[in-house]
DOGUNU-364385 format. One line per field, with one value per residue: residue number from 0; x, y, z of N, C-alpha, C, CB in turn. Coordinates in pm, whole numbers, plus 50000, padded with zeros to 5 digits. Atoms other than C-alpha are relative to their C-alpha. Glycine has a CB too. Layout:
DOGUNU-364385
paro [NUM:...] .
nx [X:...] .
ny [Y:...] .
nz [Z:...] .
cax [X:...] .
cay [Y:...] .
caz [Z:...] .
cx [X:...] .
cy [Y:...] .
cz [Z:...] .
cbx [X:...] .
cby [Y:...] .
cbz [Z:...] .
***
This chain:
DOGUNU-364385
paro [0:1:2:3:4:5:6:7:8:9:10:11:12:13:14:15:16:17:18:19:20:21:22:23:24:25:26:27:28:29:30:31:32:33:34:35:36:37:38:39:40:41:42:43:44:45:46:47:48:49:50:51:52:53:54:55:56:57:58:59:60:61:62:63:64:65:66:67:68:69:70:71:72:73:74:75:76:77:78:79:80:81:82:83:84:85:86:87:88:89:90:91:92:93:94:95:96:97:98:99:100:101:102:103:104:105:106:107:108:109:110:111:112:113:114:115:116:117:118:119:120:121:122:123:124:125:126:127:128:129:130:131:132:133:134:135:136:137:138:139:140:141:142:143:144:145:146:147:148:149:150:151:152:153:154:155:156:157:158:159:160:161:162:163:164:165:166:167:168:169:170:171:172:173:174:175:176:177:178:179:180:181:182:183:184:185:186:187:188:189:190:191:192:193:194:195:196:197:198:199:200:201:202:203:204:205:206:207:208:209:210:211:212:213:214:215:216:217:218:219:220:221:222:223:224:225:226:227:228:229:230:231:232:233:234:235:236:237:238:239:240:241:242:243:244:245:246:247:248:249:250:251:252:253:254:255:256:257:258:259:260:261:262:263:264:265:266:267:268:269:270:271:272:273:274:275:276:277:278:279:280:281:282:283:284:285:286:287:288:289:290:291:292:293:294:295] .
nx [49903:49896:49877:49960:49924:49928:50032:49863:49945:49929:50010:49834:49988:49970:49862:49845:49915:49952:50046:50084:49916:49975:50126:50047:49896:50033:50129:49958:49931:50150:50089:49963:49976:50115:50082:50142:50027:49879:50056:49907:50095:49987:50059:50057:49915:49890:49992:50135:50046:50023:49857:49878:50065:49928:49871:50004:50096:49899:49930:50042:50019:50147:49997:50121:49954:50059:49979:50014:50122:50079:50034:50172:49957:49895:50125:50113:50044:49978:49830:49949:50063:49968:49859:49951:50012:49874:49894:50062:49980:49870:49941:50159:49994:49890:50021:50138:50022:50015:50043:50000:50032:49878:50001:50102:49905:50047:50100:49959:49894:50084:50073:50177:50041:50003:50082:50078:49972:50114:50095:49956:49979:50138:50053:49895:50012:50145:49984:49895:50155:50074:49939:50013:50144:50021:49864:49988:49948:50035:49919:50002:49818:50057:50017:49965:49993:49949:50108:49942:50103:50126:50102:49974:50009:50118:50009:49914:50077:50081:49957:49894:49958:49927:49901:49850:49947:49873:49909:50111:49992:50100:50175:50046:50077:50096:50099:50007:50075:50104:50112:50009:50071:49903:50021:49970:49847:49940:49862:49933:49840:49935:49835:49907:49859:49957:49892:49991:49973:50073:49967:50008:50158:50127:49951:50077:50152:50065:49991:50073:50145:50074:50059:50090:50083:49986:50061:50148:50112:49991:50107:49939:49987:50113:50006:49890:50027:50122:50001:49921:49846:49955:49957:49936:49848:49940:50016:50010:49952:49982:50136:50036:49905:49984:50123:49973:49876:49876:49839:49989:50000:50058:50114:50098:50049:50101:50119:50098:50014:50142:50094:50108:50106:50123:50092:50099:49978:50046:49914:49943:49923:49903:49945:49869:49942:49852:49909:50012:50112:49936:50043:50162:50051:49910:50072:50128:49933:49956:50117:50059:50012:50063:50155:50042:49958:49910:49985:50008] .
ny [50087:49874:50027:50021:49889:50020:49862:49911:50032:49918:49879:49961:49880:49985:49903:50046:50022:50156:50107:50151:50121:50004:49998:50107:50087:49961:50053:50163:49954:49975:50163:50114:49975:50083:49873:50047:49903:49900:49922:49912:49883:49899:49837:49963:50001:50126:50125:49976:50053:50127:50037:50015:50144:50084:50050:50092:50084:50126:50044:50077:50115:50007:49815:49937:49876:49932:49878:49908:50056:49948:49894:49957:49908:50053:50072:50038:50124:50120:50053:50036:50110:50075:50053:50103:50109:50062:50077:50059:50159:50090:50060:50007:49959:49951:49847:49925:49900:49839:49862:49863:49843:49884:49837:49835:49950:50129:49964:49896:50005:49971:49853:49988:49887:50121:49948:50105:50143:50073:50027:50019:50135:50093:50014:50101:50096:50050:50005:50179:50112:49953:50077:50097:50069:50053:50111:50069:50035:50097:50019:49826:49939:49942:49873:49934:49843:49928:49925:49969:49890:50087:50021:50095:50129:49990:50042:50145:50109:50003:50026:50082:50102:49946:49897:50032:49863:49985:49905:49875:50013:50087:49966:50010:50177:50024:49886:50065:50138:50015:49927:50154:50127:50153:50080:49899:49976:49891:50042:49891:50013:49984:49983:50089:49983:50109:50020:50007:49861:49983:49934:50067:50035:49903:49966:50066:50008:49848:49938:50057:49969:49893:50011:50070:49886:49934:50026:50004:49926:49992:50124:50041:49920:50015:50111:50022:49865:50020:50091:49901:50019:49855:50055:49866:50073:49969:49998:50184:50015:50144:50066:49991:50099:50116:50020:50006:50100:50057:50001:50093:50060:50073:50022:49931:50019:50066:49950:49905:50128:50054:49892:50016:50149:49987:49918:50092:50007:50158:50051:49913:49992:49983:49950:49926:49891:49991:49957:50069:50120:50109:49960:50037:50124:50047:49929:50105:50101:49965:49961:50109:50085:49912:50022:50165:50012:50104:49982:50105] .
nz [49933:49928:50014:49875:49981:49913:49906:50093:50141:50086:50104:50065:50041:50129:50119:49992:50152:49990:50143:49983:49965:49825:49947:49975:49887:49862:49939:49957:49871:49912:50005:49929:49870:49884:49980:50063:50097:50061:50085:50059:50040:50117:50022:50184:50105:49978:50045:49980:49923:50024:50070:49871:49944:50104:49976:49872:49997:50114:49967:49845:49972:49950:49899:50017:49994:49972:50077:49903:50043:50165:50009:50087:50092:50068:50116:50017:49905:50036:50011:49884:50008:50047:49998:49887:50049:50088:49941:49905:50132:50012:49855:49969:49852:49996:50026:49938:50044:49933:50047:49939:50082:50036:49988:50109:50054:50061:50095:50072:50109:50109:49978:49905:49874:49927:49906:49952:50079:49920:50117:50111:49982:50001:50124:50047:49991:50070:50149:49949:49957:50137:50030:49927:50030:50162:50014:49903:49947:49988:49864:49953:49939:49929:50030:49862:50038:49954:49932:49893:49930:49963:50088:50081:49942:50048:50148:49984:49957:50091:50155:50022:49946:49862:50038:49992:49966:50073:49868:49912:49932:49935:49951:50102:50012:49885:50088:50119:49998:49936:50138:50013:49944:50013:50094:50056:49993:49978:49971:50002:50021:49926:50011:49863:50035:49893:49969:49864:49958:50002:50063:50139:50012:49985:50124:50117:49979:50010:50125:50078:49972:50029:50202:49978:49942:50112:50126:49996:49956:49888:49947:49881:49826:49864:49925:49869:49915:49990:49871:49937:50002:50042:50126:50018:50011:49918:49881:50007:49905:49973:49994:50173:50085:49935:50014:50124:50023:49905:50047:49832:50043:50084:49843:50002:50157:49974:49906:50120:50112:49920:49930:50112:49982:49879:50003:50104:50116:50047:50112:50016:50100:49934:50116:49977:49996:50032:50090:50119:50017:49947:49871:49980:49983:49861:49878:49987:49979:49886:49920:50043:49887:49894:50033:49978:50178:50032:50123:50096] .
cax [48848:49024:49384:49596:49762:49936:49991:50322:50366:50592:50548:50835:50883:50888:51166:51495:51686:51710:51685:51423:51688:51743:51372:51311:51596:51478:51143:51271:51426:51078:50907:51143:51177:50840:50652:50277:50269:50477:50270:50395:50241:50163:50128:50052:50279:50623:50590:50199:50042:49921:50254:50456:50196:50284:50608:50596:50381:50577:50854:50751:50614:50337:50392:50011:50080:49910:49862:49915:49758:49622:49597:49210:49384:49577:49270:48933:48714:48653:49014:49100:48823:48955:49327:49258:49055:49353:49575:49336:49292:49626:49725:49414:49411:49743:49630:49435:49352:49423:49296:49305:49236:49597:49687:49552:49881:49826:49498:49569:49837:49551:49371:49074:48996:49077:48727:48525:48726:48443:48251:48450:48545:48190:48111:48446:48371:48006:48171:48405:48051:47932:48186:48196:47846:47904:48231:48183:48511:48587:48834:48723:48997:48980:48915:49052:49054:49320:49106:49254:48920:48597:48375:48605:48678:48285:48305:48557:48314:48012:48168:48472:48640:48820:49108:49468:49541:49892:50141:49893:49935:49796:49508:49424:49399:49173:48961:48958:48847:48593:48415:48495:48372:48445:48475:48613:49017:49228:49569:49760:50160:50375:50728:51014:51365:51571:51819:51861:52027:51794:51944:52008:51680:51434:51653:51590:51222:51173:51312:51078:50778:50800:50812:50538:50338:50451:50348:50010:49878:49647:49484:49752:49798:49442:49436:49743:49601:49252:49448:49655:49971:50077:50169:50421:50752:50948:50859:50798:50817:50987:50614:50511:50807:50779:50425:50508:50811:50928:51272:51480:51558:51419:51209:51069:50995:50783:50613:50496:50395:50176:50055:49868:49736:49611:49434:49272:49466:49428:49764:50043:50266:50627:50756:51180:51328:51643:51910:51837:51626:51909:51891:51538:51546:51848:51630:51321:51598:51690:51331:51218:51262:51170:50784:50780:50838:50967:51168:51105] .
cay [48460:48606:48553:48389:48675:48594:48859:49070:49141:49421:49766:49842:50229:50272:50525:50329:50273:49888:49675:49402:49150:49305:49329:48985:48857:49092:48954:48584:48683:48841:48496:48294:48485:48375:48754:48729:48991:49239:49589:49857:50237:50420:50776:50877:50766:50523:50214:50096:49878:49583:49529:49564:49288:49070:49067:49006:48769:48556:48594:48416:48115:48199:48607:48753:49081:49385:49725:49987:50181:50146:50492:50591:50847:50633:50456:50410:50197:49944:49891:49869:49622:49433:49417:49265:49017:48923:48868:48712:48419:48342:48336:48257:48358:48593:48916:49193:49520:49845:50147:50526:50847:51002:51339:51676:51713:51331:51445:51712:51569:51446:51726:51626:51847:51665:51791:51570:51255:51098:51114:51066:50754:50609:50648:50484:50198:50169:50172:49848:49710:49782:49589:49338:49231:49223:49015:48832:48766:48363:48381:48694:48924:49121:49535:49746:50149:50357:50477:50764:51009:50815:50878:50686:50425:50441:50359:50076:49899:49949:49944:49720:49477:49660:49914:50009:50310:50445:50627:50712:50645:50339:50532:50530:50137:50164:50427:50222:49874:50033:50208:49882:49628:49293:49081:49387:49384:49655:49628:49933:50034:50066:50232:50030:50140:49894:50122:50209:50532:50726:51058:50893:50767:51008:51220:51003:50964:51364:51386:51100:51186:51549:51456:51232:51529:51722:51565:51423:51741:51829:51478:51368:51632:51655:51305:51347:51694:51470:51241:51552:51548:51917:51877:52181:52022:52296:52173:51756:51675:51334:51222:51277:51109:50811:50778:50752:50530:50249:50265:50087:49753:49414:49360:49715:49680:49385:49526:49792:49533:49354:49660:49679:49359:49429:49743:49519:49507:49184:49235:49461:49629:49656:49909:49996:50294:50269:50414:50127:49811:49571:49739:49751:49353:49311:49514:49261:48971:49077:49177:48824:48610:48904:48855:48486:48472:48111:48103:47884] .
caz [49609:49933:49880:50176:50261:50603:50872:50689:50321:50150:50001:49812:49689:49337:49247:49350:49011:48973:48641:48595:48647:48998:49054:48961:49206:49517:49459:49458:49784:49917:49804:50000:50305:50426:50330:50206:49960:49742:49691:49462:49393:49042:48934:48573:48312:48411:48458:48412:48716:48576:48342:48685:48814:48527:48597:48962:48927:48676:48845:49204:49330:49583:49695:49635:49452:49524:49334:49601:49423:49026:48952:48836:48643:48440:48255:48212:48475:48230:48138:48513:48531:48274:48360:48711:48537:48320:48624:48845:48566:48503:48877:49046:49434:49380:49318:49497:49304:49500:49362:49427:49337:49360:49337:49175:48983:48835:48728:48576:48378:48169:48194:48450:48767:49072:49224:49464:49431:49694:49397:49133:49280:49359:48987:48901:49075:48944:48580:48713:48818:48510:48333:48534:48490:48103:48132:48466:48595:48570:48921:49167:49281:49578:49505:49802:49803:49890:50183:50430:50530:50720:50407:50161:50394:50394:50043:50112:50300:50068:49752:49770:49962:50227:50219:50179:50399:50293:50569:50838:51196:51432:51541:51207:51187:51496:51286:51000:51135:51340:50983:50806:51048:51060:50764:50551:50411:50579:50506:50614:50494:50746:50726:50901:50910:51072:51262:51658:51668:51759:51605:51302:51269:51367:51084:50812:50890:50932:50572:50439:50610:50530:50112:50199:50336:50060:49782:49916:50077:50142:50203:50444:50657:50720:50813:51032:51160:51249:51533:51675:51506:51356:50954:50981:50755:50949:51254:51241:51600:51739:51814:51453:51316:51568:51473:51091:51089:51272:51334:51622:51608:51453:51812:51796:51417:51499:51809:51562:51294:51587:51742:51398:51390:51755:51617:51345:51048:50861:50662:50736:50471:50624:50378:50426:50441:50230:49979:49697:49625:49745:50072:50106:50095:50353:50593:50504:50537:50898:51007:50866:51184:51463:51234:51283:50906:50789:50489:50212] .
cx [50090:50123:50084:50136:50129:49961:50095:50010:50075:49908:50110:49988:50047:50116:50169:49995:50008:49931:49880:50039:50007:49879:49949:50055:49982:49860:50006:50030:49918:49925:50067:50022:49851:49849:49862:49962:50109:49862:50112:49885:50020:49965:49920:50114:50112:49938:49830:49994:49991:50130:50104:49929:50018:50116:50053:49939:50078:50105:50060:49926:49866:49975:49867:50049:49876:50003:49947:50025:50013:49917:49867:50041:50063:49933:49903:49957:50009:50102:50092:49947:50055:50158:50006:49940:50083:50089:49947:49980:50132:50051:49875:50030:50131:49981:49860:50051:49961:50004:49990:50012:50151:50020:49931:50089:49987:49841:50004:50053:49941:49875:49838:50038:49956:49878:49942:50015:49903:49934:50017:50064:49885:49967:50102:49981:49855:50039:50035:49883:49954:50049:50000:49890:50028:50071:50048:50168:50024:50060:49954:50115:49939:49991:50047:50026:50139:49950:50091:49882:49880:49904:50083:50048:49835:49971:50094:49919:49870:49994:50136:49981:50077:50097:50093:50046:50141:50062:49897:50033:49919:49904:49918:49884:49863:49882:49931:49910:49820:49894:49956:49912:50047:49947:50049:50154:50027:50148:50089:50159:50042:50164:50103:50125:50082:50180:49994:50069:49898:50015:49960:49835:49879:50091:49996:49851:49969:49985:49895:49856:49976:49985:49869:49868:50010:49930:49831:49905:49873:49917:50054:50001:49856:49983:50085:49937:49854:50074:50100:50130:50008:50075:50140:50183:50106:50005:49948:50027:50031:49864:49932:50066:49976:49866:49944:50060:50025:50084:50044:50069:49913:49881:49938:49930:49875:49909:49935:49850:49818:49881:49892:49939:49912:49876:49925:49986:49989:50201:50130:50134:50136:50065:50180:50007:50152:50096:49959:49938:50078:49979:49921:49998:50085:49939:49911:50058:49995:49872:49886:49952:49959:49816:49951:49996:50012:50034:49965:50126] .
cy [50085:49926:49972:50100:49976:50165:50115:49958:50144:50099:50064:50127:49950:50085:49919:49920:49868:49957:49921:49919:50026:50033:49872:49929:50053:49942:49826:50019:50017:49880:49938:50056:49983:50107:49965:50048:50058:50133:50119:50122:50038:50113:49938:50002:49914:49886:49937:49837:49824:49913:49952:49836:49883:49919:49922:49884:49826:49972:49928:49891:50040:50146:49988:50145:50045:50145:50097:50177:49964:50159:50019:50129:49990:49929:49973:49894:49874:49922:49934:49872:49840:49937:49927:49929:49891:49926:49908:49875:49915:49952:50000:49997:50135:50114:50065:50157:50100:50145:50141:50093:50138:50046:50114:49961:49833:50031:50114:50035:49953:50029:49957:50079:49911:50081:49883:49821:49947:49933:49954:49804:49860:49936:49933:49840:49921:49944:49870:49894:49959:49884:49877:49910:49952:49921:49934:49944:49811:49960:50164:50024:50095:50166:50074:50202:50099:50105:50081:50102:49852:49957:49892:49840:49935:49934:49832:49904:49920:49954:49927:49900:50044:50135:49977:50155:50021:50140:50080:49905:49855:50034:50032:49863:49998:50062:49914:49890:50023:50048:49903:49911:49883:49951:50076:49978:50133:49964:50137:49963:50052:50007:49943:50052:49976:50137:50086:50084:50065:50193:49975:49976:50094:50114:49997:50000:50124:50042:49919:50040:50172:50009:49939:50154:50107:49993:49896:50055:50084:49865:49950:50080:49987:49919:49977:50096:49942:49875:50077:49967:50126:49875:50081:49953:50029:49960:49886:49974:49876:49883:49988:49895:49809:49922:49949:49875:49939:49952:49929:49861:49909:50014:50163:50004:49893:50051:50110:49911:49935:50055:50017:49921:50006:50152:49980:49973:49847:50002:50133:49999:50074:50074:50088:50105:49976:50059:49889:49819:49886:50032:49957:49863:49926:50015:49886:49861:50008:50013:49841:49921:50083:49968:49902:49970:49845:49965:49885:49952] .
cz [50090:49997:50134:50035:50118:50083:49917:49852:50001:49941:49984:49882:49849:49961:50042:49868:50051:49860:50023:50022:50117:50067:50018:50118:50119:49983:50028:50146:50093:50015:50128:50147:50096:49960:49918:49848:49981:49947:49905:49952:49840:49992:49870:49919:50071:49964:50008:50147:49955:49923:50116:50064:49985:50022:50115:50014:49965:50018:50194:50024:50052:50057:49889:49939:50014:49938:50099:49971:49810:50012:49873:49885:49870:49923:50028:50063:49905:49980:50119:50045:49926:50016:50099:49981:49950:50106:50090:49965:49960:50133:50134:50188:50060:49954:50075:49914:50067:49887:50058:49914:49980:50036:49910:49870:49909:49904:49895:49910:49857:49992:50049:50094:50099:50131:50051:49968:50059:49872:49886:50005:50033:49811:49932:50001:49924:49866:50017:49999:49902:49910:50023:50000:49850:50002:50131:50001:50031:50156:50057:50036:50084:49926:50172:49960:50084:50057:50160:50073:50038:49853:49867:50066:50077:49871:50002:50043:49925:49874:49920:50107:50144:49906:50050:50059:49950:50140:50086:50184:50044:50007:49912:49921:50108:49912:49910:50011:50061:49890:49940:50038:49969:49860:49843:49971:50109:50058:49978:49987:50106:49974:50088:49961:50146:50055:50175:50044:49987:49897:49854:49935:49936:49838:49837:49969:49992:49834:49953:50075:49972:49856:49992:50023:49906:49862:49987:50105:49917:50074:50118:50105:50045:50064:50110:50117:50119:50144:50054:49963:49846:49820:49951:49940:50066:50137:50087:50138:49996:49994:49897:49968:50067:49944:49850:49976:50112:49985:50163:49947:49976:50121:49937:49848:50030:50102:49927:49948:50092:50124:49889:49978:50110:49959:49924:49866:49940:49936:50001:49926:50047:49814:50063:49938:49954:49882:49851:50043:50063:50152:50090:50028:50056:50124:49995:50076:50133:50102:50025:50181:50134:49899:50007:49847:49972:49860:49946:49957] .
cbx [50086:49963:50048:50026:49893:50156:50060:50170:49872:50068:49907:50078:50100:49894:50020:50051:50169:49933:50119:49941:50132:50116:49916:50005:50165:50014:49870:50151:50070:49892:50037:50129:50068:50069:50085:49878:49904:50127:49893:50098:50036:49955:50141:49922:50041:50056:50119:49887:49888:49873:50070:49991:49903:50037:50068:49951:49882:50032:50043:49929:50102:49974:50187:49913:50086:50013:49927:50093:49872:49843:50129:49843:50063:50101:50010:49985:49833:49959:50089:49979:49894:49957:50107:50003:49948:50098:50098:49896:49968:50119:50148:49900:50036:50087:49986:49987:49944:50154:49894:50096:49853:50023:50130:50043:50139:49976:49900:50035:50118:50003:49999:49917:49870:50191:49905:49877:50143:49885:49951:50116:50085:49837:49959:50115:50026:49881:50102:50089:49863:50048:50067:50013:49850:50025:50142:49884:49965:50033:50208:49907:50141:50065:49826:50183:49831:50059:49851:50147:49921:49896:49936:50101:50121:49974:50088:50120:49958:49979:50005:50135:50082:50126:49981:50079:49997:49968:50123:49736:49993:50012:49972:50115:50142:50038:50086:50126:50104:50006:50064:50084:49874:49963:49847:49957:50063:49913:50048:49960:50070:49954:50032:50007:50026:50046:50101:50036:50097:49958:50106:50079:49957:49980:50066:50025:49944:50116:50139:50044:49963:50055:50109:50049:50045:50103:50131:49972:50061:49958:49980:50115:50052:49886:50013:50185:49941:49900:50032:49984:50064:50166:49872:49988:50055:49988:49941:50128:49943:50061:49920:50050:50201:50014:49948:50072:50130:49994:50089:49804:50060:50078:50110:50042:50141:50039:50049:50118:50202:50047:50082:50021:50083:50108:50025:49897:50120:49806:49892:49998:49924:50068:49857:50113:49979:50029:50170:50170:49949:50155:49964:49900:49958:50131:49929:49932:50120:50081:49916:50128:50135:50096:49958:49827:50176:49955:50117:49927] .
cby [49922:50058:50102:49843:50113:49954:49982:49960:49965:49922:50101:49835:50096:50042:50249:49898:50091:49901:49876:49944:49974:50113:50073:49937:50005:50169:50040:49925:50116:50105:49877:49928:50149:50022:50146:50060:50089:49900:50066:49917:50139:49972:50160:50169:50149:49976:49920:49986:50081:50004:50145:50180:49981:50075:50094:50056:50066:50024:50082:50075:49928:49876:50187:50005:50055:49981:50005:49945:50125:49858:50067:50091:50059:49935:49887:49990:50017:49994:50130:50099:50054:50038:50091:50013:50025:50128:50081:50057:50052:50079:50119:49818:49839:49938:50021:50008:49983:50022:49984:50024:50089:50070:50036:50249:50064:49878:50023:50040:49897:49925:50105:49845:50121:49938:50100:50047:49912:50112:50085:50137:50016:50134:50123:50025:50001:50131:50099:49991:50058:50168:50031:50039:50119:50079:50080:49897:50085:49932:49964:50054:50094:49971:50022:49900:50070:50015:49863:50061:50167:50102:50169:50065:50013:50121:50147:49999:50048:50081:50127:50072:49929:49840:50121:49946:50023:50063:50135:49986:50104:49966:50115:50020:49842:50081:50128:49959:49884:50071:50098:49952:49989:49856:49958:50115:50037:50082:49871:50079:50068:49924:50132:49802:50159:49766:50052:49897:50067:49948:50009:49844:49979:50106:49971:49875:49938:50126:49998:49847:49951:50116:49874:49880:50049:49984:49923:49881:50084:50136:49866:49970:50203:50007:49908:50058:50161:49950:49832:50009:49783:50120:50015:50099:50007:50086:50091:49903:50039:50002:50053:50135:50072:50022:50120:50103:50060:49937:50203:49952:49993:49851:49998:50124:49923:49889:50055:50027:49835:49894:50157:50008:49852:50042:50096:50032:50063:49982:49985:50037:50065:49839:50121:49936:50056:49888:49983:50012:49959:49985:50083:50027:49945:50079:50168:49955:49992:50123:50142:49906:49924:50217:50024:49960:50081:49893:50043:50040] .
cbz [49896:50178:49925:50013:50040:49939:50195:50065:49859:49898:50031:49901:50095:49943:50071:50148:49950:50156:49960:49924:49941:50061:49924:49897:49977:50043:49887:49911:49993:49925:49832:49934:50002:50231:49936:50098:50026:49821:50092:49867:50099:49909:49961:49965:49944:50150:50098:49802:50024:49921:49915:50163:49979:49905:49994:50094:49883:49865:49928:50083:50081:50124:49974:50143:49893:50102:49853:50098:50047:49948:49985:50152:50054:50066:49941:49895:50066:49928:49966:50091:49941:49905:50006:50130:49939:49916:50066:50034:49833:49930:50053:49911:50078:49948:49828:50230:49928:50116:49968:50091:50127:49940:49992:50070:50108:50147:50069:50032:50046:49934:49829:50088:49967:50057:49952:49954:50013:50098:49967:49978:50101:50068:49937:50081:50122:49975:49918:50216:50072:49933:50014:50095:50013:49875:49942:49991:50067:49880:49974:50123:49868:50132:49931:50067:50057:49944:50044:49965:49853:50118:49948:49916:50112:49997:49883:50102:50112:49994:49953:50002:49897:50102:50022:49827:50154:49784:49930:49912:50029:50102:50091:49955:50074:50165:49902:49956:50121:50135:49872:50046:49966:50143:50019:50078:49830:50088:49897:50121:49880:50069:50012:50005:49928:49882:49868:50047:49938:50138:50033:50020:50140:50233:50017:50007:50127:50086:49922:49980:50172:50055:49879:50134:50141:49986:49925:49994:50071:50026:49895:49983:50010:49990:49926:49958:49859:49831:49990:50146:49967:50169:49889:50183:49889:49986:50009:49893:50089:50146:50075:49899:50037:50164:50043:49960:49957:50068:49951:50097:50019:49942:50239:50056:49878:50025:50151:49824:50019:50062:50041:49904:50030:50189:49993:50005:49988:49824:49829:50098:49891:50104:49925:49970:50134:50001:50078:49921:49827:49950:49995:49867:49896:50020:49988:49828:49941:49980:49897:49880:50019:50010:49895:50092:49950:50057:49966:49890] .
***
């Protein structure tokens, strides 16, 4: 079942401190402001994926969630198999299951060897298959890969449903749809930070795109290094940063937004740039009506 996604949904950073009471009430907020989706990332160990799913889930009306990603590190194919069964049944068109291979330092933590994820992730998915055959699924749910090199967005096409690139440039999406092909998901995140100094800005964005680059090299940089844009944290140029984040106001936020759609995204993930979770969903508030949004 493909889920009616719309053109704009949400990816909302996991580490800002906020209760479940103020999670449930920014996602009421996301529901009604018009947005398609709510994704959210996992490592290894906090808060688990499908539990967070749960929650979102149960506490919204019609937002589609999305697991950007379910960490393969974090349990056993079949288990993964079986949890987006679970949510796909209770809320039947409202969930898509993003998956990915991580980091080293995630694997590691229980104690695998993050060699040849290519591979490690083919045979992942086979296990899912595997499963899947024994305990057919009574509602499908989509499968999408946290795909940023040709050969796993190779695998996205083959062996899923599409993909969920994660902080990578436009010319990325172009990359992407053309591996893909039509009829394939590909719903890339996109950083937005709603503000129009351009100082200011580009500032903020240098610091978040060089942790970003930090803590998932070296997969990102090569991917950044592979459409000419230097990975060097000392040395982040404006054209890097611009290329990462859009910042500016609500108008250039959207001309972003539908520059991705023109490069052939099906579903883009407007993810803020902000100090805390209330924030984050003033910025969405504000960006709402520049996306053609209409609240509920």
């Amino acid at each position: 079942m493909k889920p009616a996604l719309g053109p704009v949904g949400v990816w909302l950073y996991g580490g800002r401190p906020a209760t479940i009471a103020q999670r449930r009430n920014a996602l009421t907020r996301i529901d009604r402001l018009g947005y398609g989706s709510v994704w959210y990332g996992e490592g290894v160990g906090g808060r688990d994926a499908f539990a967070r799913a749960a929650i979102q889930l149960a506490a919204t009306e019609r937002l589609v969630v999305g697991t950007g990603i379910a960490n393969i590190w974090s349990r056993p194919a079949p288990t993964m198999q079986a949890g987006g069964l679970a949510l796909a049944e209770a809320y039947p068109g409202r969930f898509v299951l993003g998956i990915g291979a991580g980091l080293a330092a995630q694997a590691e933590r229980v104690g695998e060897k993050f060699e040849k994820p290519l591979t490690h992730m083919r045979n992942y998915l086979s296990e899912m298959d595997s499963e899947a055959a024994l305990n057919p699924p009574p509602v499908p749910f989509p499968r999408v890969l946290a795909a940023i090199g040709p050969k796993m967005l190779e695998l996205s096409r083959d062996a899923a449903d599409g993909a969920h690139p994660f902080f990578m440039p436009l010319e990325h999406t172009v990359q992407a749809r053309e591996i893909l092909g039509p009829g394939k998901l590909l719903i890339p995140h996109q950083s937005v930070f709603l503000e129009p100094d351009p100082v200011k800005a580009r500032h903020t964005a240098r610091e978040l795109l060089g942790v970003v680059l930090n803590q998932g090299a070296p997969a990102y940089a090569k991917a950044w290094r592979r459409f000419g844009y230097a990975e060097d944290r000392e040395t982040i140029s404006d054209r890097f940063v611009d290329a990462a984040i859009a910042w500016g106001d609500e108008e250039a936020i959207a001309k972003r937004v539908n520059e991705q759609l023109d490069a052939g995204a099906d579903h883009v993930l407007v993810s803020p740039v902000a100090p805390d979770l209330n924030a984050a969903v003033d910025q969405l508030e504000r960006l709402a009506p520049a996306l053609g949004l209409t609240s509920n």
